[in-house]
N, C-alpha and C positions, 0 to 999 in steps of 0.2 A: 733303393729305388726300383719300382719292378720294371722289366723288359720293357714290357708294353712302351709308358708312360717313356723312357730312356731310348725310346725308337721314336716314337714321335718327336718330342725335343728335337732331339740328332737332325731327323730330318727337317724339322723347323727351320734349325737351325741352320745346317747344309741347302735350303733353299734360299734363305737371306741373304746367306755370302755368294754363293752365285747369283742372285738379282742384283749383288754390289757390280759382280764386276767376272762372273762366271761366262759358261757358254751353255750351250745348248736349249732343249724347253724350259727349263728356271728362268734363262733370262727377262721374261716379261713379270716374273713374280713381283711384288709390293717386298719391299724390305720393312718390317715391322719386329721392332727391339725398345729393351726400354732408355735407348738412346737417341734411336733415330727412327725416321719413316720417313720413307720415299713413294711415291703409288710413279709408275707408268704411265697412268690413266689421268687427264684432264678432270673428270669423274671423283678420283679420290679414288682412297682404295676399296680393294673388292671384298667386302667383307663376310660375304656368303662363301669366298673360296676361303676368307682367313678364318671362319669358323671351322671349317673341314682341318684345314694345318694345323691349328690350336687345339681340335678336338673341345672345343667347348660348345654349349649347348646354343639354339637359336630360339628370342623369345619370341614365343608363338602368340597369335589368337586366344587359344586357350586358357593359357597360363596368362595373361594379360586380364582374361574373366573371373579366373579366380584367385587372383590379388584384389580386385572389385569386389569380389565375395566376400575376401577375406577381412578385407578394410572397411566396407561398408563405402563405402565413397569412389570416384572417381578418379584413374589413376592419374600421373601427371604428365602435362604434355610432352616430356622429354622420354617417359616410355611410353605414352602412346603413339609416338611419334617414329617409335623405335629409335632415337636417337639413343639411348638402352635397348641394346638390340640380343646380347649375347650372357650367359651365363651360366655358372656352376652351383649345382644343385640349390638353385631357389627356390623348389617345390620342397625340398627340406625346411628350409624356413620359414615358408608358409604352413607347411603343417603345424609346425610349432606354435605359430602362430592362432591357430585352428583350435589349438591343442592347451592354449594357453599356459604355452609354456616361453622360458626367456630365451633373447639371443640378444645380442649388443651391434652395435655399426663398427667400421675401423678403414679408416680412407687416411689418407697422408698428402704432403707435397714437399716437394726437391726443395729448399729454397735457394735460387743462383741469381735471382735478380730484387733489385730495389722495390718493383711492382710489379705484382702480378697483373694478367693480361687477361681478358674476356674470355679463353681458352679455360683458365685454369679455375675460373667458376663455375663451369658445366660441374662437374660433380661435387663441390661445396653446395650449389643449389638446390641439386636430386637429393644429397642426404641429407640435407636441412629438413627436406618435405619429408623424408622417410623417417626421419625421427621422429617431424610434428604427429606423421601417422600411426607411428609404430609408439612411440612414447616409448624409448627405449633408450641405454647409455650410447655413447659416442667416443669412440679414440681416435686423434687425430696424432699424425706421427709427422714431426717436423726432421726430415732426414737432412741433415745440418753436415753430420757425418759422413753421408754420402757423397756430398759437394765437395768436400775438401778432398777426398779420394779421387775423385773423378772429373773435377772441375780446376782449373787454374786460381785458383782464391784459399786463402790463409782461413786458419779456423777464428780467426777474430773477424772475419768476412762474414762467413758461415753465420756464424753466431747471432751475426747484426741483424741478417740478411733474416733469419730464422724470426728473431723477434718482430719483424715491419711487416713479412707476410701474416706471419700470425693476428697482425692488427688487421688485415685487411680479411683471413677469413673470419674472425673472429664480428667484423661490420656486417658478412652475411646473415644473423640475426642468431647465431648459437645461444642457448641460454645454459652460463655456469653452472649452474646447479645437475646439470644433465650430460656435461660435454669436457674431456680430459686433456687437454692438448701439450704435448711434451718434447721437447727434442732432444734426441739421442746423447749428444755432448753432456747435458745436463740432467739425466733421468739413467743411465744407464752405471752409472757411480754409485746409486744411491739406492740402486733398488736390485738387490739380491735374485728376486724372483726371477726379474725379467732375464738378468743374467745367465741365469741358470737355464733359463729354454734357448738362448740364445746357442750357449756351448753343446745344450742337446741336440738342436736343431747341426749344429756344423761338426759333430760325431757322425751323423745319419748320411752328412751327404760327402762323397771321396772328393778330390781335384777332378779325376774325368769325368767325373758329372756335370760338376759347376763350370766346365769347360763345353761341356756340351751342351749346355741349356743357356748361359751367357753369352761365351765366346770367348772369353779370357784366352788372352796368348799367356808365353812362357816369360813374355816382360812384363808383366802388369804386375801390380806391388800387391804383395800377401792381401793389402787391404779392403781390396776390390773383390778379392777371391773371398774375402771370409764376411763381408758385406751384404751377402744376399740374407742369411740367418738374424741379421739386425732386423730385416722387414720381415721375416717369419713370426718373429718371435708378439707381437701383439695380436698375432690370430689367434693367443689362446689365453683363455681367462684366466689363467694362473701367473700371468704376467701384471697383474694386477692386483693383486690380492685386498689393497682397500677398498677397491669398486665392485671384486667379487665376494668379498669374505670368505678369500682363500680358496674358490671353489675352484674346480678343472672344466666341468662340464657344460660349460653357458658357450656356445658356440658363438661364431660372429657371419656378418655380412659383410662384402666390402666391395662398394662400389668404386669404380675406378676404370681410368681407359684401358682399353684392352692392350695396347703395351706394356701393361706391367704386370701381363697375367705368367709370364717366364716365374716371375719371381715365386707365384704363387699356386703353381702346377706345383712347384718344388715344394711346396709346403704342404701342401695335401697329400703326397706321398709320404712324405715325413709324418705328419700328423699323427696317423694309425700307430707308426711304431712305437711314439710316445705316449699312447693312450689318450688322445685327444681327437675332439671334432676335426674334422675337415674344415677348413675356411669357405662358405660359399662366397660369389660372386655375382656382381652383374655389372656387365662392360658396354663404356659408352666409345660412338664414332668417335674420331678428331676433329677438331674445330680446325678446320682450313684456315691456311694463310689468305693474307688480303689478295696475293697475288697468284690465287688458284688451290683447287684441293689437290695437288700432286704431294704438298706435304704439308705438316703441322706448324700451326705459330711457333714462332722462335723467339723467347724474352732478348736473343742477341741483337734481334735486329727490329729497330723500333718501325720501322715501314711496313713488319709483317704482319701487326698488330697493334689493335686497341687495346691502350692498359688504364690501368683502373687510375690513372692520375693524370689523364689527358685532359685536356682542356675540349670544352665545348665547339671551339673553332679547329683543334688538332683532329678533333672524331671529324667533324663535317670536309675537311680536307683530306683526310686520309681514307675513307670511303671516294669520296668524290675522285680523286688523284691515282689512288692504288686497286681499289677492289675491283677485281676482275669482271667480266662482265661478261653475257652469253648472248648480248645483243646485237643485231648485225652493223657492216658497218656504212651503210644507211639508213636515215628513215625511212624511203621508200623501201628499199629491202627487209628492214626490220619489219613494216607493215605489212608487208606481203608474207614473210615466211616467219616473224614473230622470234620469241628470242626461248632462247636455252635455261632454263634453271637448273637442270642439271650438272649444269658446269658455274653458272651465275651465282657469285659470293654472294651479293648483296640478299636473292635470294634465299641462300642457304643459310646465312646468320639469321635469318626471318624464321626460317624452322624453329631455331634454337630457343629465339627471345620472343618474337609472336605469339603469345597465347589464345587467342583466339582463331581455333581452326574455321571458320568460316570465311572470315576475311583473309587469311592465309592461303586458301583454296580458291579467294576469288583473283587474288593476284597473280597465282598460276596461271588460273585460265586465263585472264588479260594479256599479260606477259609472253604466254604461250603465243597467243593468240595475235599480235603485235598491237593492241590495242593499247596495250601499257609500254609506254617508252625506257629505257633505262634510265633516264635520269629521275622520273618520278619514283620508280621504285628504291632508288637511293636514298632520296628525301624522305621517303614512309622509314627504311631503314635507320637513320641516321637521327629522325625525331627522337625512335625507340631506346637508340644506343646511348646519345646524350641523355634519356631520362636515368636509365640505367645505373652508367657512371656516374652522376652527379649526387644520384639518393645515394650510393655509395660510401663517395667522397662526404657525404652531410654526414655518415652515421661512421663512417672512419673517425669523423676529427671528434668524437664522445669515444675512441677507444684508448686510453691513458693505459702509461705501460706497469699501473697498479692493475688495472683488467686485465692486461695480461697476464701477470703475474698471479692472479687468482685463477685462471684459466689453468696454468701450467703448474701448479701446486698439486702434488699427488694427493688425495685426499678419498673422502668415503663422497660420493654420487648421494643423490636422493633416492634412488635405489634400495630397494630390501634384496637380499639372496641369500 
């Protein structure tokens, strides 16, 4: 790992643990890990200082024009919105692009709970659209493995847990023919290749490394230590070899919140030494809790979130009841000095799911303005969210665990390489 890269970490890192519970100027830092987040800030966290910490790039103007250039179309409102705000080298994969040459997707999710939650379809959504756009392969990595390490639940949990989300991203409209979806327990037995970058990937990296980019203490079990080389190992095409035909050099994308980018700083330094592309990136905000953006939805706690199996009268009272609100706490007051969206959940879920920036920007100004009350803005919210969850829930219950099953079968893509 070079200096550089092992100095920044470190210090990443060493600023985390004092925002837990350190002194001095750290103390008002955001704690951001692929465990937890904490922000200081009502606001949410500061993601212009977390690009400077993380050393990763911020998407500009520019580069937002020529992804339009490069697609022919119009980007999508979750990075026009900069809700995709940050990234590593995506101007490589638009050349590619350019250049018409290939590169593949590769996003994942934890599974630890029975249903996924509104949170955790911001990036099934973006690379849904980036595939429609790019028409290119997709690996989806169900770290099954991960949970059992790191979580309180047996691997017959895991397992369960792995195949129900799977049905639910699987509802976001993935089509088999294009899309790999695999978890670790069950893919990592049977397929040589992957194995083998896997043990390359954790030759490359010592314990004070993975100690300084994670945080591992000296009690954490070997598993968690040697853990991070699992998710390295599909950022390269040679983990694949039926969807590559064998090739090394098909680089990948991988969208994903920027909490999980520790994992994948690590992997880019590695990368090089094995003769491999870089993994690019491009990281999305957190979806705030119902009860403010100080931290991220929590599948533990069902008040913190909309999950994808709630019932129509569950959304409409769980908005109503819990989501936080920037309104004052009168209507006279609210009329006169108007209400806060920058701290205002109801409004910030409307970033996320609102596609229509016009109507979006007039509810601002309303709201700002105190012309729009909180409770109306709820109701506009909570129309959208019920639509949402419900197409969901319709197109979940056509996911039979034979789709699955062909989903998760290694196999050759429709793909030539």
């Amino acid at each position: 790992m070079t200096e550089l890269l092992k100095s920044q970490l470190n210090d990443a890192t060493l600023k985390e643990t004092n925002a837990e519970g350190g002194d001095g100027d750290e103390e008002e830092d955001d704690v951001v890990d692929p465990w937890k987040v904490v922000s200081k800030s009502e606001k949410g966290v500061d993601y212009d200082k977390l690009i400077k910490r993380f050393g990763s790039s911020k998407v500009t103007d520019e580069l937002v024009q020529r992804f339009e250039r490069a697609t022919g179309k119009p980007v999508h409102h979750l990075l026009r919105r900069r809700t995709f705000f940050s990234h590593r080298d995506l101007e490589f994969i638009l050349s590619r692009v350019e250049q018409k040459k290939p590169f593949y997707l590769y996003t994942g999710r934890g599974p630890s709970s029975n249903a996924m939650h509104l949170g955790h379809l911001i990036p099934f959504i973006f690379t849904k659209w980036l595939q429609d756009t790019f028409d290119v392969p997709l690996i989806i990595q169900m770290t099954d493995d991960e949970k059992f390490l790191f979580k309180d639940l047996t691997v017959e949990d895991v397992e369960r847990l792995a195949i129900e989300n799977a049905k639910d991203i699987i509802a976001c409209g993935f089509d088999s023919e294009k899309t790999y979806i695999f978890s670790d327990f069950h893919c990592i037995g049977r397929s040589p290749a992957f194995y083998r970058n896997m043990i390359k990937v954790q030759k490359c990296v010592t314990f004070n490394q993975v100690k300084g980019i994670f945080g591992f203490g000296d009690s954490d079990c070997i598993g968690k230590i040697s853990f991070p080389a699992t998710q390295a190992a599909p950022s390269f095409s040679s983990s694949f070899p039926e969807i590559f035909n064998g090739k090394a050099d098909v680089p990948c994308l991988i969208p994903c919140a920027i909490d999980q980018d520790p994992y994948f700083r690590m992997t880019r330094d590695v990368a090089p030494k094995l003769g491999y592309h870089k993994p690019a990136l491009i990281h999305s905000t957190f979806f705030p809790a119902l009860q403010g953006a100080k931290t991220k939805m929590s599948a533990s706690d069902p008040n913190s979130s909309i999950f994808l199996t709630d019932s129509l009268a569950q959304i409409k009272n769980k908005i109503n009841k819990h989501a936080f609100s920037g309104g004052r706490t009168t209507v006279e007051e609210h009329r006169q000095l108007g209400g806060d969206c920058d701290i205002d959940i109801s409004y910030q879920y409307l970033t996320f799911f609102m596609e229509d920036d016009k109507r979006l920007e007039e509810i601002r100004s309303e709201y700002s303005s105190g012309q729009l009350l909180t409770g109306h803005l709820k109701k506009e919210l909570i129309g959208i969210l019920q639509k949402i969850v419900s197409d969901h829930q319709e197109r979940r219950k056509l996911v039979t665990d034979e789709t699955v099953e062909e989903f998760m079968t290694p196999r050759k893509l429709k793909f030539e390489f």
